[in-house]
C-alpha positions as CSV (number, residue, x, y, z in Angstrom):
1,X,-8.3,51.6,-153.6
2,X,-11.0,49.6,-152.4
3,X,-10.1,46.3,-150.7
4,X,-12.7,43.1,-151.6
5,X,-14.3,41.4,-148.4
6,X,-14.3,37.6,-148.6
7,X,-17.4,36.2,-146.4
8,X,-16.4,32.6,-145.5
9,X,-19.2,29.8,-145.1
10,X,-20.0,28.0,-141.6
11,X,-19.3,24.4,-142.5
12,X,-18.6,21.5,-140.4
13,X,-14.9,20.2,-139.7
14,X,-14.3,17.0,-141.0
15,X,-13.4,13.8,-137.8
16,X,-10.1,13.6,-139.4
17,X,-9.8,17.4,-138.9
18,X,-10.9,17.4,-135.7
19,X,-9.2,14.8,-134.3
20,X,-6.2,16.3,-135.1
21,X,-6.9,19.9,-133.4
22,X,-8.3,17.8,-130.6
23,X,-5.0,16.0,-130.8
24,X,-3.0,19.9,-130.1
25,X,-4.1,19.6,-126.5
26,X,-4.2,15.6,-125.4
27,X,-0.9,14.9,-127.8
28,X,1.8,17.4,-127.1
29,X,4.9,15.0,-127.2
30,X,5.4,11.2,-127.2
31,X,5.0,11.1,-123.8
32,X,1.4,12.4,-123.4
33,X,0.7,9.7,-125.7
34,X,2.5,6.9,-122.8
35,X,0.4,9.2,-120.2
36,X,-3.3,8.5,-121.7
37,X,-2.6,5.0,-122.4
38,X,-1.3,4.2,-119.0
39,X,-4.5,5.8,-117.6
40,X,-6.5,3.6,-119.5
41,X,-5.0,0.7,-118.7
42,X,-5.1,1.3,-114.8
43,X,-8.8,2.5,-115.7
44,X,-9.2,-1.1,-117.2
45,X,-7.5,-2.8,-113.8
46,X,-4.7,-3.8,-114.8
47,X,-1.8,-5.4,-112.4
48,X,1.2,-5.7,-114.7
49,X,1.9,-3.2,-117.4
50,X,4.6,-3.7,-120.2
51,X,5.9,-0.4,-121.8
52,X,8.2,-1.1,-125.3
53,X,9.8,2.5,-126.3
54,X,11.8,2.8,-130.1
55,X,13.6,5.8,-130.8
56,X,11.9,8.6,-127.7
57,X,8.7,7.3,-128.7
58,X,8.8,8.3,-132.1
59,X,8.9,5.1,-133.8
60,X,7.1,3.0,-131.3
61,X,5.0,3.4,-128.2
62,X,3.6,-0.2,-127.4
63,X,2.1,-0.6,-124.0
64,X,0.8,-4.5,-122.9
65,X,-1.7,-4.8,-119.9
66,X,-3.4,-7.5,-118.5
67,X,-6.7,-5.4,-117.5
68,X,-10.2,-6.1,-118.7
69,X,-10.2,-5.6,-122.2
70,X,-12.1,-4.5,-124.8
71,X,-15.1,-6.1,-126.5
72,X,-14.6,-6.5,-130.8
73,X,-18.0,-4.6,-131.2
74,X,-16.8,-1.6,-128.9
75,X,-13.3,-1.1,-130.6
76,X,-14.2,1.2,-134.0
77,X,-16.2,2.8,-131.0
78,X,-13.1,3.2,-129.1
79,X,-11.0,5.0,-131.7
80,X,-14.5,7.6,-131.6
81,X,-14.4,11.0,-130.1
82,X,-16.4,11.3,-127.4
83,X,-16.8,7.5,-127.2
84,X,-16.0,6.0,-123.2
85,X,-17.1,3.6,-121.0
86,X,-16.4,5.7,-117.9
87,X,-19.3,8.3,-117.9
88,X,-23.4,8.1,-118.9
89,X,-24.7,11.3,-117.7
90,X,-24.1,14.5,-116.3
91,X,-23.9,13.5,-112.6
92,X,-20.8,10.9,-113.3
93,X,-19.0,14.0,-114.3
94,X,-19.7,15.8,-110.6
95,X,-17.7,12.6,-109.3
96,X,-15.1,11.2,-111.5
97,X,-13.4,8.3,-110.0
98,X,-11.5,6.8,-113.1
99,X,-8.5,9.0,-114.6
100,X,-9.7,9.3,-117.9
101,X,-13.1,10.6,-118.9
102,X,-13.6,12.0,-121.9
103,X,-12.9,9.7,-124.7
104,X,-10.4,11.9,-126.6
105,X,-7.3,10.2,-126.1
106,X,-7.7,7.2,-128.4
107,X,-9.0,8.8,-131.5
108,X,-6.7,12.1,-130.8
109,X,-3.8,9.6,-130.3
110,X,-5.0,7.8,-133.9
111,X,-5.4,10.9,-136.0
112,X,-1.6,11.5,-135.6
113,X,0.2,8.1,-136.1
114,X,-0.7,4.7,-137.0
115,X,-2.4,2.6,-134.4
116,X,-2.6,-0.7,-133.8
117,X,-5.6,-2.5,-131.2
118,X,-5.4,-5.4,-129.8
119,X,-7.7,-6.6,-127.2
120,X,-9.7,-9.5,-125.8
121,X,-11.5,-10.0,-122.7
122,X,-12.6,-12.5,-120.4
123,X,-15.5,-13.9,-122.2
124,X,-14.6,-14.1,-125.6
125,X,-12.3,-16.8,-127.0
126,X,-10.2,-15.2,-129.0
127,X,-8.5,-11.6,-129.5
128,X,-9.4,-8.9,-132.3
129,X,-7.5,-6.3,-133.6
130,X,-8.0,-3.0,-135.2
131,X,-5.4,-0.7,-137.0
132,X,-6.2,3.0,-137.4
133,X,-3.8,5.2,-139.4
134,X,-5.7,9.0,-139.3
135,X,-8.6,8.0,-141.9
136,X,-12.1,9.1,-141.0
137,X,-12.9,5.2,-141.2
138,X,-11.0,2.4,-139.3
139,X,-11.1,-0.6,-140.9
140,X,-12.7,-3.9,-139.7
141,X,-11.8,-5.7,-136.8
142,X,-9.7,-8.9,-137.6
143,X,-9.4,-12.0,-135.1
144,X,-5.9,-12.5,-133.6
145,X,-4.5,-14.6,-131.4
146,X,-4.3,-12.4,-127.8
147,X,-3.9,-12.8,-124.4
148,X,-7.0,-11.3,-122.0
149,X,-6.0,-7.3,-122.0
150,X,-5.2,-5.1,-124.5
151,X,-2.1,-4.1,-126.3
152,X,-1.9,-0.8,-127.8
153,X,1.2,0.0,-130.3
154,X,1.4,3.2,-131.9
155,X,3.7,4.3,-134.4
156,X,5.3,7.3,-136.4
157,X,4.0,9.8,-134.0
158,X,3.0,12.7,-136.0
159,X,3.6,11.2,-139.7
160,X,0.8,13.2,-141.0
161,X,0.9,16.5,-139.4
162,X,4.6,17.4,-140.2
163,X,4.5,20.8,-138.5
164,X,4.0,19.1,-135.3
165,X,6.9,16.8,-135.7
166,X,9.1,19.6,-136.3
167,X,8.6,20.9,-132.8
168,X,10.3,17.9,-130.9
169,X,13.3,17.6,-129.5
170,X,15.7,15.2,-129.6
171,X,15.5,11.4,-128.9
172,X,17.0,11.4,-125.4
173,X,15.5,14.5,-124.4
174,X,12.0,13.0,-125.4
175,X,12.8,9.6,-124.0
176,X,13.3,11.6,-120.7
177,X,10.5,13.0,-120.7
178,X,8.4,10.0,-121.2
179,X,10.8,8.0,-118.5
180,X,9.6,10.6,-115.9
181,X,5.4,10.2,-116.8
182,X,5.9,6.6,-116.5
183,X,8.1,6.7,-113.2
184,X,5.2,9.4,-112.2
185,X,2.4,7.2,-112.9
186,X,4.5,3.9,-111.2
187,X,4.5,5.9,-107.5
188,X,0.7,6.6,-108.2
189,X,-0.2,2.7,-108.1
190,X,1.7,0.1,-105.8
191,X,-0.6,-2.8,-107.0
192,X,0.6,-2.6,-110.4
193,X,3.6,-3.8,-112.1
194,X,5.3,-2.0,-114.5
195,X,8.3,-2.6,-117.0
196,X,9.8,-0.2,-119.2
197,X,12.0,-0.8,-122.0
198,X,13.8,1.8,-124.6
199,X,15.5,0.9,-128.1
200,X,15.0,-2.9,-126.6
201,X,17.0,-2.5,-123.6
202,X,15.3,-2.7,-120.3
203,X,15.0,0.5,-118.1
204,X,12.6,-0.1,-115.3
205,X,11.4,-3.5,-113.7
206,X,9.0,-2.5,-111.4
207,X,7.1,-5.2,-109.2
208,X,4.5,-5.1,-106.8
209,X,4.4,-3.4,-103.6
210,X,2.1,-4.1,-101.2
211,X,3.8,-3.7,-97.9
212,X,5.4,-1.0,-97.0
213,X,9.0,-1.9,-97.7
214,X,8.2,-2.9,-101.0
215,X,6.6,0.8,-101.6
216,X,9.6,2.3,-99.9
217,X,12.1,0.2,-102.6
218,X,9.6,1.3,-105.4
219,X,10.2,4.9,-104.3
220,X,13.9,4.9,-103.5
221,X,14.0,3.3,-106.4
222,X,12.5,6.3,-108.8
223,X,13.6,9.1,-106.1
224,X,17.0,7.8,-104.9
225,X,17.6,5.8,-101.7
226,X,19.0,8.9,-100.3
227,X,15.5,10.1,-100.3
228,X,13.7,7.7,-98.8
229,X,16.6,7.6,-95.9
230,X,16.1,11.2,-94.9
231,X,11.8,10.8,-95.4
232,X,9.1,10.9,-92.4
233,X,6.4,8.8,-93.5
234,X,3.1,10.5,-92.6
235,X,-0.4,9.6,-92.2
236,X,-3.2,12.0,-91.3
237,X,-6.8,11.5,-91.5
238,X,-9.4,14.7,-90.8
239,X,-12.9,15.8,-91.9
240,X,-13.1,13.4,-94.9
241,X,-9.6,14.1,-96.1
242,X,-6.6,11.3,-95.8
243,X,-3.5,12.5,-96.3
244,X,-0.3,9.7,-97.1
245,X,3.1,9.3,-98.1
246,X,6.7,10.4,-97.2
247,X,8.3,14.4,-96.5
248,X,11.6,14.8,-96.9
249,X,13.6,16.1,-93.6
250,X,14.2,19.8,-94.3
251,X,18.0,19.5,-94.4
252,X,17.2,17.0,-97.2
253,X,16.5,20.1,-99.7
254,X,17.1,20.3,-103.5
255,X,18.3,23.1,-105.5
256,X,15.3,22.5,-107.8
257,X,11.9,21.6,-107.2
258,X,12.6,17.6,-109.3
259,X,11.5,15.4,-106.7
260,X,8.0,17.0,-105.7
261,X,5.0,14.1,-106.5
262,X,1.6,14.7,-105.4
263,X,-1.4,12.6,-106.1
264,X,-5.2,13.4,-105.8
265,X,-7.9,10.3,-105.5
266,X,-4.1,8.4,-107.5
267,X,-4.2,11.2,-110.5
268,X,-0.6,13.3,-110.7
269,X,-1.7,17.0,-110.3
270,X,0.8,19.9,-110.4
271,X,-1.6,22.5,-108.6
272,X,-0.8,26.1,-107.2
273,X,-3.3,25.5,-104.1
274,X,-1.7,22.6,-102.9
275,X,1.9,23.6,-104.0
276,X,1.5,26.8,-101.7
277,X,0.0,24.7,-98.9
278,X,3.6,22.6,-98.8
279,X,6.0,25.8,-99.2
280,X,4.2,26.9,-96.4
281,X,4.5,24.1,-93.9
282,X,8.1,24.1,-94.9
283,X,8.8,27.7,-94.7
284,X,9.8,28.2,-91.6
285,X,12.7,25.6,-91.5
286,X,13.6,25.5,-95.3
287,X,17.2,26.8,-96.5
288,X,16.9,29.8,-98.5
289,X,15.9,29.1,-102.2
290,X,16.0,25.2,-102.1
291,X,13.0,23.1,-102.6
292,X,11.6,20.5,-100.3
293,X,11.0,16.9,-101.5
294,X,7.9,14.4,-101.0
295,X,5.8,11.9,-102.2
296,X,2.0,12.2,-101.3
297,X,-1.3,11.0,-101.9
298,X,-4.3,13.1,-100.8
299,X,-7.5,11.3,-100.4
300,X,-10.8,12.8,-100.5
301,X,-15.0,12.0,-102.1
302,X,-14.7,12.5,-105.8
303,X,-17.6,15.0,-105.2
304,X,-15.3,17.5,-103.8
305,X,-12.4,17.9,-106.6
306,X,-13.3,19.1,-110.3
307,X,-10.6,16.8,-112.3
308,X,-11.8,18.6,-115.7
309,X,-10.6,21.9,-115.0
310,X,-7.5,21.0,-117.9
311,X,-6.9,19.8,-121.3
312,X,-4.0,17.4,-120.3
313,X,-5.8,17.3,-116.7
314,X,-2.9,18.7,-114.7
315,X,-4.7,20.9,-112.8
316,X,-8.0,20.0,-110.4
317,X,-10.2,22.6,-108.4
318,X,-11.6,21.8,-104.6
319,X,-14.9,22.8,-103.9
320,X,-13.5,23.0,-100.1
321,X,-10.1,25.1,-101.5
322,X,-9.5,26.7,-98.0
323,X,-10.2,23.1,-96.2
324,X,-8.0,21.5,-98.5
325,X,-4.8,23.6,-98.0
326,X,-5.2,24.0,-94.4
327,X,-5.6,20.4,-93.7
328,X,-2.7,19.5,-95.8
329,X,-0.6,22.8,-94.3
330,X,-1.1,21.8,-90.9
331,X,-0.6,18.2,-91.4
332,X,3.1,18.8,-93.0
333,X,4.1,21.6,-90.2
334,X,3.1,19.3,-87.5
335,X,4.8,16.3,-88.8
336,X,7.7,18.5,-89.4
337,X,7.4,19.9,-85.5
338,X,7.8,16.9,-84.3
339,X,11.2,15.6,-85.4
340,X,13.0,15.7,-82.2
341,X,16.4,14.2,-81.8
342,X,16.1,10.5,-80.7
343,X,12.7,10.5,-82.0
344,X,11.1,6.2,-81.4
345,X,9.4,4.9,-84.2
346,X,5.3,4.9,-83.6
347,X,2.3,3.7,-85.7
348,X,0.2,5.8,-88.0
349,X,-3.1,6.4,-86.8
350,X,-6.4,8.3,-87.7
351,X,-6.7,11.4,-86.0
352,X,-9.7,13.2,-84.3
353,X,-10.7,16.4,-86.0
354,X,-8.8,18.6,-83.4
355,X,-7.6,16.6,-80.1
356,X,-4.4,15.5,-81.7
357,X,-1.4,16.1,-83.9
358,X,0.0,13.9,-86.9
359,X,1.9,10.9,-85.6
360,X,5.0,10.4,-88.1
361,X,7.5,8.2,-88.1
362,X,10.7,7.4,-89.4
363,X,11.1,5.2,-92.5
364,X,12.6,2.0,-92.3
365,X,16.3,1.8,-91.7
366,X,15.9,6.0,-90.9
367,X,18.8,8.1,-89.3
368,X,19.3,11.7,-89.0
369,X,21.8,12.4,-90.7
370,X,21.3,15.6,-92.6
371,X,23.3,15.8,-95.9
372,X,26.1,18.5,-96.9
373,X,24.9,22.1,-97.6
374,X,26.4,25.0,-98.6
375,X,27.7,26.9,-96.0
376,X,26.0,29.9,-95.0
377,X,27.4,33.1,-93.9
378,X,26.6,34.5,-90.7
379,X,27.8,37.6,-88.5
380,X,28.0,35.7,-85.0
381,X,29.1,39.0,-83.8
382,X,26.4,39.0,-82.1
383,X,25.4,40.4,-78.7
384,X,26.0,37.8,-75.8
385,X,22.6,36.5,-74.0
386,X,22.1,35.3,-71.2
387,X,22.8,31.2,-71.2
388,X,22.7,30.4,-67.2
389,X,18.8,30.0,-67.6
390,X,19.6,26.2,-70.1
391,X,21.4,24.9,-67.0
392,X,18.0,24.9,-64.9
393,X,17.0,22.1,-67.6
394,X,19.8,19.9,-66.7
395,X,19.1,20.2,-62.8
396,X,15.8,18.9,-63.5
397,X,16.7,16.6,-65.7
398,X,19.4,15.1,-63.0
399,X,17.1,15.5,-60.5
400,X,14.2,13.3,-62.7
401,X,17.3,10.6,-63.6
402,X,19.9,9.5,-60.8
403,X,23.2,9.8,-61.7
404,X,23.4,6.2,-61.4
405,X,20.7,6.1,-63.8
406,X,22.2,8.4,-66.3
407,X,24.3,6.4,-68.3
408,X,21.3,3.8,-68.9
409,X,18.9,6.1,-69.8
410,X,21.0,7.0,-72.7
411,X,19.6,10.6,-74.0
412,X,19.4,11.0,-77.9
413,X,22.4,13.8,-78.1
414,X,24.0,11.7,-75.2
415,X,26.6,13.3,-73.0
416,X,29.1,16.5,-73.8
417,X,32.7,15.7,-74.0
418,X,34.2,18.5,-75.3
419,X,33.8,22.2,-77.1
420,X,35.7,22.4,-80.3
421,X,37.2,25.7,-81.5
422,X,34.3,27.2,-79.3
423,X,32.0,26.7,-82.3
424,X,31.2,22.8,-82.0
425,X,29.9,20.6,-79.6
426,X,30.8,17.3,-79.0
427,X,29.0,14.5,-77.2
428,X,28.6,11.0,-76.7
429,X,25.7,8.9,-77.0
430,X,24.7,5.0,-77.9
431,X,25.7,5.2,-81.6
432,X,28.9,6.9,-81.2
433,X,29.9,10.9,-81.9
434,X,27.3,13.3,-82.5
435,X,28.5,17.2,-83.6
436,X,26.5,20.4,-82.6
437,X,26.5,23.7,-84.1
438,X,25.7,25.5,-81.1
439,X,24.8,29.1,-82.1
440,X,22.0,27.1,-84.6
441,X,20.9,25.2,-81.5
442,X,20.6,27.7,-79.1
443,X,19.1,30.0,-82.3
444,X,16.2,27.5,-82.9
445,X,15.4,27.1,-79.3
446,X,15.8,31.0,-78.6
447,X,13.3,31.6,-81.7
448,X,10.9,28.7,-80.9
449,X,10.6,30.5,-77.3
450,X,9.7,33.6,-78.2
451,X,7.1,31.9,-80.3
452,X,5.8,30.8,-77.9
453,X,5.4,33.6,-75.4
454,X,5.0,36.1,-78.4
455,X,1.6,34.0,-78.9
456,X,0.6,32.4,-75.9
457,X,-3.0,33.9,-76.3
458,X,-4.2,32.5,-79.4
459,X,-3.9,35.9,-81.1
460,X,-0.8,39.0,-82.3
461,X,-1.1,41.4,-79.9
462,X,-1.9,44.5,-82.2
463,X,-0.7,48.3,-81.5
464,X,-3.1,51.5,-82.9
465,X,-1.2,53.3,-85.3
466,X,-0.8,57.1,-84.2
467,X,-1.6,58.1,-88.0
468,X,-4.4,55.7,-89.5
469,X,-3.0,54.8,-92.9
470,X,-5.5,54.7,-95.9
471,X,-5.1,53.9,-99.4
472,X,-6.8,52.5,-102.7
473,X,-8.3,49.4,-103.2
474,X,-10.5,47.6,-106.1
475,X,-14.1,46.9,-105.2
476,X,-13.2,43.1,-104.9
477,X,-10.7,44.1,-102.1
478,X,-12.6,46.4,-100.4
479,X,-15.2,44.1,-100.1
480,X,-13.1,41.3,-98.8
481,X,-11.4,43.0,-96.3
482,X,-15.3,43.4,-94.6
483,X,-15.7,39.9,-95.2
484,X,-12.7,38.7,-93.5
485,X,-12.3,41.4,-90.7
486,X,-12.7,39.7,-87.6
487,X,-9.9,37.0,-88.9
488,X,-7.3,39.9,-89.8
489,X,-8.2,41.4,-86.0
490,X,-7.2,38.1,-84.3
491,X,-4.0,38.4,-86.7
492,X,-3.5,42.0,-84.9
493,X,-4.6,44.2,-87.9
494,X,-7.8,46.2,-87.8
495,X,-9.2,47.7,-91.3
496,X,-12.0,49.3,-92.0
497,X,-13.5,50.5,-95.5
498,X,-13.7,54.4,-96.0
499,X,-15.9,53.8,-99.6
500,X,-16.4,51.3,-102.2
501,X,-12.9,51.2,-103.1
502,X,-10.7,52.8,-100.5
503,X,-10.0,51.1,-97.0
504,X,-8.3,52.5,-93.9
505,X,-5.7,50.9,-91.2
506,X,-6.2,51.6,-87.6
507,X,-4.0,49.1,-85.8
508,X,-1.4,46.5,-86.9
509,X,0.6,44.0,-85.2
510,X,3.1,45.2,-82.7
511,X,6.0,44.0,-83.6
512,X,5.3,45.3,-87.5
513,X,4.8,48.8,-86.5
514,X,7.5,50.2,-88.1
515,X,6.7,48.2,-91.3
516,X,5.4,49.0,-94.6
517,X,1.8,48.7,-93.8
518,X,0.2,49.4,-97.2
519,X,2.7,46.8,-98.7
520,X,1.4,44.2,-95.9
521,X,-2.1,44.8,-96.3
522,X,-2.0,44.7,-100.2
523,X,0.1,41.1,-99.6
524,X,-2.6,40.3,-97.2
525,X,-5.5,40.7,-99.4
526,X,-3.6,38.8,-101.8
527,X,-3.0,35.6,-100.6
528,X,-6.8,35.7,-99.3
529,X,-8.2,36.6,-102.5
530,X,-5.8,33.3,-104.0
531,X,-6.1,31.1,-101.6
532,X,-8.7,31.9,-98.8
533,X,-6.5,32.2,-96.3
534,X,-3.3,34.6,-95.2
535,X,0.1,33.3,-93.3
536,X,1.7,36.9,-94.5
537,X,1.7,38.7,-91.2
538,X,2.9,35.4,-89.0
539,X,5.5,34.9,-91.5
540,X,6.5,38.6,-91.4
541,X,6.4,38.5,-87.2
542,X,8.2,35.0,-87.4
543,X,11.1,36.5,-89.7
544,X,11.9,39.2,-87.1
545,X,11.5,37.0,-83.9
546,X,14.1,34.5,-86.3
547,X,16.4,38.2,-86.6
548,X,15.9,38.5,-82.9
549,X,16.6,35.2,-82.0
550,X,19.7,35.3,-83.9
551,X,21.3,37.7,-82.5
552,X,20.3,36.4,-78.6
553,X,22.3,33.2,-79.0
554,X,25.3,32.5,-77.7
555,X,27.7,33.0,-80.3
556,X,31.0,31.5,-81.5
557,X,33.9,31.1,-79.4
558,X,32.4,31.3,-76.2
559,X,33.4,28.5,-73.4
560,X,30.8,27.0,-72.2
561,X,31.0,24.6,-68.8
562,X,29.5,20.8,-69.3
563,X,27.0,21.8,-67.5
564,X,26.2,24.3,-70.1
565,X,26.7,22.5,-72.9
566,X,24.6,19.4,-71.4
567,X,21.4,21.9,-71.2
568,X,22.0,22.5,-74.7
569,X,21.8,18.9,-75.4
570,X,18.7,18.5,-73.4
571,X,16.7,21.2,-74.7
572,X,17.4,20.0,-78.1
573,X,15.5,16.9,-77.2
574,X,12.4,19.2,-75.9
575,X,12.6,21.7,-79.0
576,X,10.6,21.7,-81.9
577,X,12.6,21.4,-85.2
578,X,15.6,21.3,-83.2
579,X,16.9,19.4,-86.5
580,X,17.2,23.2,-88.4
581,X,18.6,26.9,-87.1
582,X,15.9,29.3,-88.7
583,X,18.0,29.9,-91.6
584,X,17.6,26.2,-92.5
585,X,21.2,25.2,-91.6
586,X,21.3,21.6,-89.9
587,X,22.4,21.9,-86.2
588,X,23.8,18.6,-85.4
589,X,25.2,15.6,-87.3
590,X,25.8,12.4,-86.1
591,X,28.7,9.9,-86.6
592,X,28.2,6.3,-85.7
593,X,30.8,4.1,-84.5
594,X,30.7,2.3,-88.1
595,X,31.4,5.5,-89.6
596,X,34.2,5.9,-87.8
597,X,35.6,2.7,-87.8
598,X,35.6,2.7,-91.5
599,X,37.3,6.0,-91.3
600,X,40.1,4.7,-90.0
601,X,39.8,1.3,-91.5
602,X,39.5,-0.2,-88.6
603,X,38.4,-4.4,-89.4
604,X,39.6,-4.0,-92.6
């Protein structure tokens, strides 16, 4: 049985065709369409945007702004593939500053519903319009009666391309999604308005934030005020790079990674380099399996990002990758290092490349005050330390501040008053009560010694394994570890290649002797190969000094004098993310004397 072969002619798609295939990767759901046509309209310069939603976006998408407009002989051109205003030549594409680029949103947007333009600009006296409904040919424009801008309204998303419309979900479930591009886009531009209205009931009202209270209500309002009350605000300038915006306090974690915005050059970008960078800076005082929180804008020259690395333009590449997620790694773990109990409020500054750390600050109207968490369980059987060697802090500190003195130089923690259930301590200070966990205080200071000490030197002090261990590598690996040899060294782990694909371990850091050292190396190799860079073997040291810690503290239900609990306090004030044990857990909360008034409904 003989089977016939059919030979198919190359011919050429038709526009209408190929808008619409186009359309499979710029117009995924209602709100990709609300995505492109904001981005046009902030590429135009707007400063007050109007967004009309019918039925998820389905019905109607109609979005007003008051930006430059369009000229009547450029809008069949506009509805064009391929057609934009933003690029000429090849060398615009090497530095994209706008966030659209290449004319594919309109006519995608136009193949699949039926679109009405309507534009004017400054120079012309009156407005023209231009309806598209998926034909090959628009028809002409018409004059109408139109403020300078342009208002885009599109409608029956999908009408023509059935299959398609098949594939969405709901009404609210699309509405929610388009509510969160818009509320994206609103945190990437402070000097625009925005208003957003669904089924002719008003959602969002948006005004202009210029100062920084006004950007702070913008984001509480998107992100929750809760947010924005347990946020640093950081600024960091280095080696061309600015970085802005507000952290969340660690103890301010979510269960799911739904409040994580991060802008390049003002474009939303959900990108694995810079993702990684942030988990890192985080990891060491992050509760297990929760999700920090932030707002930020990175900063950089246009030259040094690829923004067309994606269809819906997601995702961007750094020519500097390495730079990139070390600068923005550092920048967070400082800012983070340097919440200290009591912390004053200081200005934002540029930095010097490597003189000085990040100065953060609290936002306006900040307390610590770490939210509710659920409880972790620990063995605090653990053996008992030595504690005497806290109480030489307090005699310095008395001997820095008379007693006289004491009660006006009011320390953040304040005073001890008492040890509750020999768990808890509780002291006194300007605001009113504040509550210590003090196996998670003394755990965080232990560990943040023996940090410290463990790497005083600037390197891991590395131990010659008595049997070399060698195994299998690819080429690529093999190569790289010769590359980055002297970097894994100061790390503590010495490698050297036995052939083109096999590579052999002579010494490892000392404290992961016992480890599995293929397992680390592979790891190792990993996270260089993705990211250009390795943080495995510190993290892996840092997670047994944290065990080690942990089980030095002082643990529950020993008595401790005041002058023991007092050198607690103190330290706390000295200690680096004295905020966190190294699980995570918050170690002090404080209670004001509002809070407790209203507890007991005092003035009432």
């Amino acid at each position: 049985m003989s089977s016939a072969i059919i030979q198919s002619r190359i011919h050429k798609l038709s526009p209408q065709l190929a808008n619409q295939i186009a359309a499979g990767e710029v117009v995924e759901r209602p709100a990709s369409v609300v995505k492109e046509l904001l981005e046009n309209s902030l590429d135009a310069g707007s400063t007050a945007i109007q967004i009309d939603i019918e039925r998820g976006g389905v019905r109607l998408i109609r979005i007003r702004d008051n930006g430059s407009g369009i000229v009547k002989d450029d809008l069949a051109l506009a509805l064009s593939r391929h057609a934009t205003s933003k690029l000429k030549e090849l060398v615009d594409l090497e530095r994209v500053a706008s966030l659209g680029f290449r004319g594919e949103a309109l006519p995608s947007i136009s193949s699949v519903s039926r679109l009405d333009l309507r534009s004017r600009t400054q120079n012309e006296d009156m407005g023209w319009r231009l309806i598209g409904d998926g034909r090959e040919i628009a028809s002409e424009p018409e004059p109408v009666a139109h403020p300078v801008g342009t208002t885009i309204e599109v409608k029956d998303l999908f009408y023509n391309t059935p299959a398609r419309r098949k594939f969405l979900r709901t009404e609210q479930t699309e509405y929610s999604h388009l509510e969160q591009v818009v509320k994206r886009i609103s945190l990437s531009r402070f000097d625009v308005s925005f208003q957003l209205s669904h089924n002719q009931k008003p959602i969002l009202n948006l005004p202009l934030a210029r100062s920084q209270v006004e950007q702070e209500a913008r984001v509480a309002k998107i992100c929750g005020k809760s947010f924005i009350e347990n946020a640093l605000v950081v600024e960091m300038e280095r080696a061309g790079l600015r970085l802005w915006g507000w952290v969340a306090l660690p103890t301010f974690s979510r269960s799911q990674a739904d409040l994580q915005y991060f802008y390049v050059n003002g474009r939303m970008v959900k990108d694995k380099l810079l993702t990684h960078a942030i988990r890192q800076a985080y990891q060491d005082v992050l509760f297990h399996g929760r999700h920090p929180a932030y707002v930020l804008y990175l900063e950089l020259d246009p030259a040094l990002v690829d923004v067309n690395a994606h269809p819906a333009k997601h995702e961007v590449r750094f020519r500097e990758g390495r730079l990139v997620h070390d600068f923005l790694f550092r920048s967070l773990h400082d800012a983070l290092a340097g919440v200290k109990p009591g912390q004053q409020e200081t200005v934002p500054v540029t930095e010097n490349i490597t003189t000085q750390t990040p100065q953060v600050r609290p936002s306006s109207g900040w307390q610590y005050q770490a939210p509710q968490q659920t409880p972790m369980r620990l063995n605090v059987a653990e053996t008992l330390g030595s504690y005497r060697a806290l109480g030489e802090v307090l005699s310095s500190y008395e001997e820095q501040a008379p007693i006289a003195q004491q009660e006006s130089l009011a320390p953040p923690l304040g005073f001890a008053i008492a040890q509750l259930q020999g768990v808890y301590i509780l002291a006194e200070n300007e605001k009113g009560l504040v509550v210590v966990d003090m196996h998670a205080a003394h755990e965080r200071i232990t560990y943040e010694r023996m940090k410290k000490a463990y790497d005083e030197n600037g390197r891991l002090v590395s131990q010659p394994l008595l049997m070399p261990v060698s195994f299998h590598v690819s080429e690529r690996e093999a190569r790289l570890a010769e590359q980055v040899s002297n970097d894994l060294k100061s790390l503590g782990l010495h490698i050297e290649s036995l052939g083109p694909e096999q590579v052999i371990v002579r010494e490892v850091p000392a404290l992961l002797r016992d480890g599995d050292t293929e397992s680390l190396v592979r790891d190792v190799l990993s996270d260089y190969l993705q990211h250009g860079s390795s943080q495995r073997i510190k993290d892996e040291i840092n997670e047994l000094l944290a065990t080690m810690a942990c089980h030095g503290s002082v643990r529950a239900n020993r008595r401790l004098s005041m002058d023991e609990m007092n050198a607690l306090l103190r330290e706390m004030e000295i200690t680096e993310r004295s905020g966190q044990c190294n699980h995570g857990r918050p170690t002090w909360f404080q209670l004001t004397m509002d809070q407790l008034d209203k507890m007991f409904l005092r003035g009432q």
